[in-house]
ROBA-960564 format. One record per residue: residue number from 0; x, y, z of N, C-alpha, C in turn; residue in three letters. Coordinates in nm, 2 decimals. Layout:
<torkol num="NUM" n_X="X" n_Y="Y" n_Z="Z" ca_X="X" ca_Y="Y" ca_Z="Z" c_X="X" c_Y="Y" c_Z="Z" residu="ala"/>
...
END
This chain:
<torkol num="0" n_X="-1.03" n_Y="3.03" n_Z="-0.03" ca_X="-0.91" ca_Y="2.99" ca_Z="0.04" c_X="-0.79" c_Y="3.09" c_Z="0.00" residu="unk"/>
<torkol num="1" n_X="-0.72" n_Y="3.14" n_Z="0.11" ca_X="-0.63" ca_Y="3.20" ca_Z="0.07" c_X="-0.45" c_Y="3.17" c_Z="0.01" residu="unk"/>
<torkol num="2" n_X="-0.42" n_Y="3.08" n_Z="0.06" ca_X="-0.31" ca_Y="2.97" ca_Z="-0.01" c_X="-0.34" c_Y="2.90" c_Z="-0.10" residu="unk"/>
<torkol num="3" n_X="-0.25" n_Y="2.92" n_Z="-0.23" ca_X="-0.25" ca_Y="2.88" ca_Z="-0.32" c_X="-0.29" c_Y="2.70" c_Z="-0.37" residu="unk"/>
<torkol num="4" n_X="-0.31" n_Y="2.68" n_Z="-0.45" ca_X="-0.33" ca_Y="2.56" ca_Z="-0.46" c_X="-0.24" c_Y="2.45" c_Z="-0.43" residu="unk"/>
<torkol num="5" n_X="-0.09" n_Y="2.49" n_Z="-0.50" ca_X="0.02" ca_Y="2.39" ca_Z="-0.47" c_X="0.04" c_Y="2.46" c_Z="-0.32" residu="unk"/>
<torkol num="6" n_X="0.05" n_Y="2.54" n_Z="-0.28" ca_X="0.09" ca_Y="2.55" ca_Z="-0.14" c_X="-0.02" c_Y="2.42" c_Z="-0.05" residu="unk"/>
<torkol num="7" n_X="-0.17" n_Y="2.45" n_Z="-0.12" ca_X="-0.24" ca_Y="2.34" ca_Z="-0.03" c_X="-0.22" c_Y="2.20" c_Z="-0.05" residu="unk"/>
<torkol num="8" n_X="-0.20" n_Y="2.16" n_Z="-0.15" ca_X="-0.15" ca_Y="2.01" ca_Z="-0.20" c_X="-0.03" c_Y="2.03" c_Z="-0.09" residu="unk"/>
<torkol num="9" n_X="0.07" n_Y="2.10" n_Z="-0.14" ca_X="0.22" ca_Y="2.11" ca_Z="-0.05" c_X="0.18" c_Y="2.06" c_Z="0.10" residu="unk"/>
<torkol num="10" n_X="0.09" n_Y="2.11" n_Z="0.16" ca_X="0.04" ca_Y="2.09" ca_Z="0.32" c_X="0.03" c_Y="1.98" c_Z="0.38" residu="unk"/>
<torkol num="11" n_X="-0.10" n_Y="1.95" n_Z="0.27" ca_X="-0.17" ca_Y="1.82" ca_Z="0.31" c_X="-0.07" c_Y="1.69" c_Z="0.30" residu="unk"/>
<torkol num="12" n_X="-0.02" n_Y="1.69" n_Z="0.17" ca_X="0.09" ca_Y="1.60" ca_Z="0.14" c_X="0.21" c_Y="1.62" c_Z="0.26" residu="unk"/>
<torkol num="13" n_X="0.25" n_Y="1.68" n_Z="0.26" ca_X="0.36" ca_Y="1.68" ca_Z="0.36" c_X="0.37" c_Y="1.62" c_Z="0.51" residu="unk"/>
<torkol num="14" n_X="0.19" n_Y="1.70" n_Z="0.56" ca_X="0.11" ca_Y="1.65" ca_Z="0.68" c_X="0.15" c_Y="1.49" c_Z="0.69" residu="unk"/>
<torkol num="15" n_X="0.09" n_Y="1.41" n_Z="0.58" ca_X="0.07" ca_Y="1.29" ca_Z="0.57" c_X="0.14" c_Y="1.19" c_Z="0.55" residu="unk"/>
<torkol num="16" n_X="0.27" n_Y="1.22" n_Z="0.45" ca_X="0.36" ca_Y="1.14" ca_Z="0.44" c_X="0.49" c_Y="1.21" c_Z="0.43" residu="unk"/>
<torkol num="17" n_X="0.51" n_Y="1.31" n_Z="0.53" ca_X="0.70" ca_Y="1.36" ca_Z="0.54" c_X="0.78" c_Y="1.30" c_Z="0.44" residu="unk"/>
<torkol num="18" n_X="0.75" n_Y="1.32" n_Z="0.31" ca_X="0.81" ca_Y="1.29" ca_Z="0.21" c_X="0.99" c_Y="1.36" c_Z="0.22" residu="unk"/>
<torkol num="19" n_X="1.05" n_Y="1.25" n_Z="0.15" ca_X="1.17" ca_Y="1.30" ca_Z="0.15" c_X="1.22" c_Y="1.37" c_Z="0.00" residu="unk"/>
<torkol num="20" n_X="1.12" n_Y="1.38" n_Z="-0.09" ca_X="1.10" ca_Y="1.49" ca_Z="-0.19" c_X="0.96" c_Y="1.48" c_Z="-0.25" residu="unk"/>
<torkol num="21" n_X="0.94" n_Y="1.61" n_Z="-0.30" ca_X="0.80" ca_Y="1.64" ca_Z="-0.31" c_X="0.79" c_Y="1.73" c_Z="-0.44" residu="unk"/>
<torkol num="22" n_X="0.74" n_Y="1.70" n_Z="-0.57" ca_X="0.75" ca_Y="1.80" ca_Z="-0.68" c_X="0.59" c_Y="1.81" c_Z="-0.76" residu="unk"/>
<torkol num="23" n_X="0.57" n_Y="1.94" n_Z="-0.77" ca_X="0.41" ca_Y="1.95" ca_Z="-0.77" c_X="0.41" c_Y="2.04" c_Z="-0.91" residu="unk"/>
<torkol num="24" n_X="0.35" n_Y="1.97" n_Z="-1.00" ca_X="0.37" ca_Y="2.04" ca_Z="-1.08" c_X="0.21" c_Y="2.11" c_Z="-1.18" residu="unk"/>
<torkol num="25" n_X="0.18" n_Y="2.24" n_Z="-1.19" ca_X="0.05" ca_Y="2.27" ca_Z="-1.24" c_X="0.08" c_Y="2.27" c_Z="-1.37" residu="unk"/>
<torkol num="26" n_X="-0.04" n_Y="2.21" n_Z="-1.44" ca_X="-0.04" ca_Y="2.23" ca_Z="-1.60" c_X="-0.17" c_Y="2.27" c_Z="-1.66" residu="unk"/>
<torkol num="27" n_X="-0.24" n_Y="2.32" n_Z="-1.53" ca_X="-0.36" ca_Y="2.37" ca_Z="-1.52" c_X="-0.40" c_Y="2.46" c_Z="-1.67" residu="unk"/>
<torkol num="28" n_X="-0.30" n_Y="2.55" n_Z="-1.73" ca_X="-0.29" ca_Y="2.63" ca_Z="-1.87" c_X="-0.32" c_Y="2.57" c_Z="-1.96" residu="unk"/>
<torkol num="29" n_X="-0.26" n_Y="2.46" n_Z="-1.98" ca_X="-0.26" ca_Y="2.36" ca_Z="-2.07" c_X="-0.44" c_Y="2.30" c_Z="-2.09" residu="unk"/>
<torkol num="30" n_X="-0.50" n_Y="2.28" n_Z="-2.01" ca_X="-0.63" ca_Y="2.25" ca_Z="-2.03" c_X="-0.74" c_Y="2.41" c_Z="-1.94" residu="unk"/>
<torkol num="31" n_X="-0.66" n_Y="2.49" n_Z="-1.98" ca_X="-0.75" ca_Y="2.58" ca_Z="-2.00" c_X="-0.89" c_Y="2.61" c_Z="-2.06" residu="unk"/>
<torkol num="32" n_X="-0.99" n_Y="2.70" n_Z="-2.02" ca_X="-1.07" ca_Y="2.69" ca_Z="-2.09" c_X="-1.20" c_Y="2.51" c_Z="-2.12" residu="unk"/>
<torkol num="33" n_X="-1.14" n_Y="2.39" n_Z="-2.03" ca_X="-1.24" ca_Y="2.30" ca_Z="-2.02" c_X="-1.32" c_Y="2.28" c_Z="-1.94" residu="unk"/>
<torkol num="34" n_X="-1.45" n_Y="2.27" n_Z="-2.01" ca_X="-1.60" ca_Y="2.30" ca_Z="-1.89" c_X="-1.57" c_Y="2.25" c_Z="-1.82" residu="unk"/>
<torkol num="35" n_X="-1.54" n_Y="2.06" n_Z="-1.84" ca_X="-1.55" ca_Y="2.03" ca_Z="-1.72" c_X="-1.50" c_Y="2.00" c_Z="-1.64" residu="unk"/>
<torkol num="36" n_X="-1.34" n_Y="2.10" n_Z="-1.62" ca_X="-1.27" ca_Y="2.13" ca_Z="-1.49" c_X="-1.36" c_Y="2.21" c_Z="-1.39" residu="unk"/>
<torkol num="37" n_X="-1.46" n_Y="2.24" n_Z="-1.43" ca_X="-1.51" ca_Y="2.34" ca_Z="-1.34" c_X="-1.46" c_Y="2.44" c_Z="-1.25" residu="unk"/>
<torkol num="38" n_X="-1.31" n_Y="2.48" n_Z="-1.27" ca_X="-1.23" ca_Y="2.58" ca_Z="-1.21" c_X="-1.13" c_Y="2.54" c_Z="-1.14" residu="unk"/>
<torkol num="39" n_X="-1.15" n_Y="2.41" n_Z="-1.13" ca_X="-1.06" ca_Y="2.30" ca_Z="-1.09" c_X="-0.90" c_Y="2.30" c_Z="-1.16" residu="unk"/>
<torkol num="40" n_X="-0.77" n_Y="2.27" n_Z="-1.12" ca_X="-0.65" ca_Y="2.27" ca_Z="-1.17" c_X="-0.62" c_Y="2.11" c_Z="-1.18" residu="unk"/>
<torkol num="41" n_X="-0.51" n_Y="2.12" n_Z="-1.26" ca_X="-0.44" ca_Y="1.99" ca_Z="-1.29" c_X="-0.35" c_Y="2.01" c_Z="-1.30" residu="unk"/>
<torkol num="42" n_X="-0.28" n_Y="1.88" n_Z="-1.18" ca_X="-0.15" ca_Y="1.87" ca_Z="-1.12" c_X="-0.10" c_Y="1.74" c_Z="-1.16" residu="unk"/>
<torkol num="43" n_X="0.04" n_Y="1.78" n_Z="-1.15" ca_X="0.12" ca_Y="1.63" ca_Z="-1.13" c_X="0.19" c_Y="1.62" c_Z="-1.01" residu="unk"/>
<torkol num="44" n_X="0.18" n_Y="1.51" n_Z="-0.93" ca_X="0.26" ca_Y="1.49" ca_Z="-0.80" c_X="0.36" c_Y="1.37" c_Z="-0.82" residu="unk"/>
<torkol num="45" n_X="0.46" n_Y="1.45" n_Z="-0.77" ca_X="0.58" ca_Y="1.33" ca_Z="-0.76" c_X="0.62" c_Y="1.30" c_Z="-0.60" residu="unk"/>
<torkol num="46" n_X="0.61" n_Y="1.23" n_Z="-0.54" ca_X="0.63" ca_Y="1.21" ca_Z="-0.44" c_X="0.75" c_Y="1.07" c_Z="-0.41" residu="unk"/>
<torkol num="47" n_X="0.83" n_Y="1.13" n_Z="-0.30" ca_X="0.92" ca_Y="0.97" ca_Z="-0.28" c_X="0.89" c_Y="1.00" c_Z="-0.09" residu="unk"/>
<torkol num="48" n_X="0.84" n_Y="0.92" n_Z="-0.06" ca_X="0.81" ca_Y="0.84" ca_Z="0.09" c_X="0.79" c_Y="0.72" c_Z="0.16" residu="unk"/>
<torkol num="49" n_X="0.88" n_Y="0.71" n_Z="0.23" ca_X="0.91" ca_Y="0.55" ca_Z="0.29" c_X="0.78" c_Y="0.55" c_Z="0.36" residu="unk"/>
<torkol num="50" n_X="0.65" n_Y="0.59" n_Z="0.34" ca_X="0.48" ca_Y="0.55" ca_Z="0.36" c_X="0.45" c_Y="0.47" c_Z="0.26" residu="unk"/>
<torkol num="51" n_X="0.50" n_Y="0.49" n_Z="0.18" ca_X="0.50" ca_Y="0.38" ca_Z="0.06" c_X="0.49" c_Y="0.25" c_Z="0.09" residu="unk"/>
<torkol num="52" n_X="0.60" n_Y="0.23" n_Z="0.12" ca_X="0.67" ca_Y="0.10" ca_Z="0.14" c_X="0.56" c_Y="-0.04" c_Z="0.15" residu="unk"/>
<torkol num="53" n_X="0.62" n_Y="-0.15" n_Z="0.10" ca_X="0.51" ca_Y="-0.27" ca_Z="0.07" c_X="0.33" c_Y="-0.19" c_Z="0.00" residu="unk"/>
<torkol num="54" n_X="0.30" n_Y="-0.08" n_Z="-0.03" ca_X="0.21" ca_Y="-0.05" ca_Z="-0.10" c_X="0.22" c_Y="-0.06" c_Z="-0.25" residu="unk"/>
<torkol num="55" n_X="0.10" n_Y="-0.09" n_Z="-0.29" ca_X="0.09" ca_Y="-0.11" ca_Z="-0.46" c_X="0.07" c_Y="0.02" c_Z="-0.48" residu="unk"/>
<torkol num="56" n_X="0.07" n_Y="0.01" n_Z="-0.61" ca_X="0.02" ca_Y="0.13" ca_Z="-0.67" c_X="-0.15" c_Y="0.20" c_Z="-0.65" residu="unk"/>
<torkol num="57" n_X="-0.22" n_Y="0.12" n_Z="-0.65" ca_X="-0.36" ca_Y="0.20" ca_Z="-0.62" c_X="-0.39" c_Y="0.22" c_Z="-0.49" residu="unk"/>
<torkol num="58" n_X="-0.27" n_Y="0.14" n_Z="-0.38" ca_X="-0.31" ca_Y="0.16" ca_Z="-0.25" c_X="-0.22" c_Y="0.28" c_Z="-0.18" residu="unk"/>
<torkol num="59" n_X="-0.14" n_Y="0.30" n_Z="-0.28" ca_X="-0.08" ca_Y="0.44" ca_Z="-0.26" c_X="-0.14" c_Y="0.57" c_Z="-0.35" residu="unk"/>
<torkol num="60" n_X="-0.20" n_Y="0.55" n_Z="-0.45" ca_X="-0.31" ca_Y="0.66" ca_Z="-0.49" c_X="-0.40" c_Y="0.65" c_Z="-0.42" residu="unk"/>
<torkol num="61" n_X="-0.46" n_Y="0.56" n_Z="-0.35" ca_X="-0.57" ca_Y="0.60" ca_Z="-0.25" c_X="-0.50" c_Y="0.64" c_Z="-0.13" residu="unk"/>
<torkol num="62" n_X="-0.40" n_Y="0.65" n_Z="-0.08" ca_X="-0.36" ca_Y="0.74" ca_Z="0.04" c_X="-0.37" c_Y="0.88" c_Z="0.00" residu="unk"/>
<torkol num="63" n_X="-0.28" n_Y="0.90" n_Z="-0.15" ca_X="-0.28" ca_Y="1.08" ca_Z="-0.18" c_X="-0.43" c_Y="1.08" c_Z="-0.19" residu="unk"/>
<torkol num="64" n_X="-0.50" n_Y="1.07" n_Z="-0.25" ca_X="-0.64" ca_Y="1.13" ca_Z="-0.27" c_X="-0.68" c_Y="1.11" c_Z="-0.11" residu="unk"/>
<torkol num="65" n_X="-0.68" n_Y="1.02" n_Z="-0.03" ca_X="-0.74" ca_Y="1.06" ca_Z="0.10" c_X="-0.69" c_Y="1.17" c_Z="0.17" residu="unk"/>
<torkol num="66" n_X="-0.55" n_Y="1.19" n_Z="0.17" ca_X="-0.43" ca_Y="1.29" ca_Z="0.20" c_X="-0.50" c_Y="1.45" c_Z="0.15" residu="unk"/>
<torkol num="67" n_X="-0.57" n_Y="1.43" n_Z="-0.01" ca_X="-0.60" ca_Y="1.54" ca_Z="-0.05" c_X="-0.75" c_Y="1.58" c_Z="-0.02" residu="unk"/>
<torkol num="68" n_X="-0.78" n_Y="1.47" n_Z="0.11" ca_X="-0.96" ca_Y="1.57" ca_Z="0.12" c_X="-1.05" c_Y="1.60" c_Z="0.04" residu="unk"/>
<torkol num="69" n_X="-1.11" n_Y="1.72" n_Z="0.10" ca_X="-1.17" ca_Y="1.82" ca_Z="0.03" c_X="-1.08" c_Y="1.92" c_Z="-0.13" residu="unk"/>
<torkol num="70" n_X="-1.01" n_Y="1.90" n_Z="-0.08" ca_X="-0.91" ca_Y="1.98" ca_Z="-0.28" c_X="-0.96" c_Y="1.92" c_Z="-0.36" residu="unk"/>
<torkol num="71" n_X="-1.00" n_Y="1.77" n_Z="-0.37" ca_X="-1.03" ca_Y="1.68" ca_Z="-0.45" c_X="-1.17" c_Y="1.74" c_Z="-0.54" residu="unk"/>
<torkol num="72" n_X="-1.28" n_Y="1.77" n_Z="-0.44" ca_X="-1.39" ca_Y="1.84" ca_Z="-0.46" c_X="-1.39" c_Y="1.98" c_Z="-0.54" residu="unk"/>
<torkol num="73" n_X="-1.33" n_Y="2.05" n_Z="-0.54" ca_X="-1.30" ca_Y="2.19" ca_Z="-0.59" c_X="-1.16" c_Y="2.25" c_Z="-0.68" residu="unk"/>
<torkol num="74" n_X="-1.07" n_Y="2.25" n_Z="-0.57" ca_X="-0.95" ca_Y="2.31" ca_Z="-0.62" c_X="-0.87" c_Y="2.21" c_Z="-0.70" residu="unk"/>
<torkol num="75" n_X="-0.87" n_Y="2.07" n_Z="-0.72" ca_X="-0.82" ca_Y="1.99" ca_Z="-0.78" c_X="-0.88" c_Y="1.92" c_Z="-0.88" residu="unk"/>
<torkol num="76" n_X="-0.89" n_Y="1.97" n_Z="-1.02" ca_X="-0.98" ca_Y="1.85" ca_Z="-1.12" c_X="-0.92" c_Y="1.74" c_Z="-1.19" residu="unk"/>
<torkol num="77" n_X="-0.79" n_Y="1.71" n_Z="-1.17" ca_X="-0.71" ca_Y="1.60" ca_Z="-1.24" c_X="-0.58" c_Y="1.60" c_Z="-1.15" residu="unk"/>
<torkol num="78" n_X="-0.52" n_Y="1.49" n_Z="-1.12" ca_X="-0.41" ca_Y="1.49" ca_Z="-1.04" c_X="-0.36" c_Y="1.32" c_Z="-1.08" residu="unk"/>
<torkol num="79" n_X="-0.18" n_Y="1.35" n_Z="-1.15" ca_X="-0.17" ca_Y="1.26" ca_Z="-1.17" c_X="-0.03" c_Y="1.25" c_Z="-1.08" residu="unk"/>
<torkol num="80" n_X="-0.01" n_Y="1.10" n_Z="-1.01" ca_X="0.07" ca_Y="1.11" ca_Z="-0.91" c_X="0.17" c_Y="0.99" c_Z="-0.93" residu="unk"/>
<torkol num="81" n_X="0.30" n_Y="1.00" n_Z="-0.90" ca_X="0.40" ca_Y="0.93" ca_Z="-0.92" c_X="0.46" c_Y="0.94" c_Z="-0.78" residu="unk"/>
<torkol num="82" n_X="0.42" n_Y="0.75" n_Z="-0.71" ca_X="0.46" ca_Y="0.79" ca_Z="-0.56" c_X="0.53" c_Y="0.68" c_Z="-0.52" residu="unk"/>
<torkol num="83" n_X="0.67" n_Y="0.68" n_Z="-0.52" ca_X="0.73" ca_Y="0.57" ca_Z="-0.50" c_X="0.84" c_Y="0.60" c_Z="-0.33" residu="unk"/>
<torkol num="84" n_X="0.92" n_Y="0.47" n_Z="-0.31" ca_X="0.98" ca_Y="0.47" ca_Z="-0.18" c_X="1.08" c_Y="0.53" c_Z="-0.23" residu="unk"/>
<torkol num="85" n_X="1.20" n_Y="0.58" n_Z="-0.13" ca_X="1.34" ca_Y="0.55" ca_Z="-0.19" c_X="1.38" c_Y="0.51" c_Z="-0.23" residu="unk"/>
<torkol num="86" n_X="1.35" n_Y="0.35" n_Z="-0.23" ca_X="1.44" ca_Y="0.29" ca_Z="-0.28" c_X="1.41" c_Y="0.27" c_Z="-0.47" residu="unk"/>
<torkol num="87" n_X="1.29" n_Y="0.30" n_Z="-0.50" ca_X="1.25" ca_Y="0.31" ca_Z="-0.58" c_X="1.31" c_Y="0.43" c_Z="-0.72" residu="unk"/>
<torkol num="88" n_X="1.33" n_Y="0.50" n_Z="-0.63" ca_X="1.38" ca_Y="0.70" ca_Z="-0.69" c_X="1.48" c_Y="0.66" c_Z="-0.76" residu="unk"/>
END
């Protein structure tokens, strides 16, 4: 794939919930060197989107990870996500 990782998270996420901020942060360095990332990165997502709204918390981690596809498989080995409404922020 030719676009970067955060540019692909950036996509998909955006695609999905027109967030009204979006902060993606790799700490991939930080767990450098572990087998079993398997070449996989590690992200943090902060997300604020009125898709949220009336969703719990695991029913809004299961949107981002559906949102994230196939990344989930390869390009993404750990992804921790902070996804609240506005009114929340």
């Amino acid at each position: 794939m030719s676009a970067s990782r955060i540019e692909q998270i950036r996509s998909r996420i955006e695609t999905a919930f027109a967030p009204i901020s979006l902060e993606i942060i790799d700490e991939s360095h930080k767990h450098a060197g572990h087998a079993s990332a398997k070449g996989g990165g590690h992200f943090i997502v902060q997300i604020v989107s009125d898709a949220f709204a009336d969703k719990s918390t695991i029913q809004r981690h299961r949107m981002v990870y559906e949102a994230m596809g196939e990344l989930m498989q390869h390009e993404v080995h750990a992804l921790s996500i902070q996804a609240k409404t506005p009114q929340e922020s």
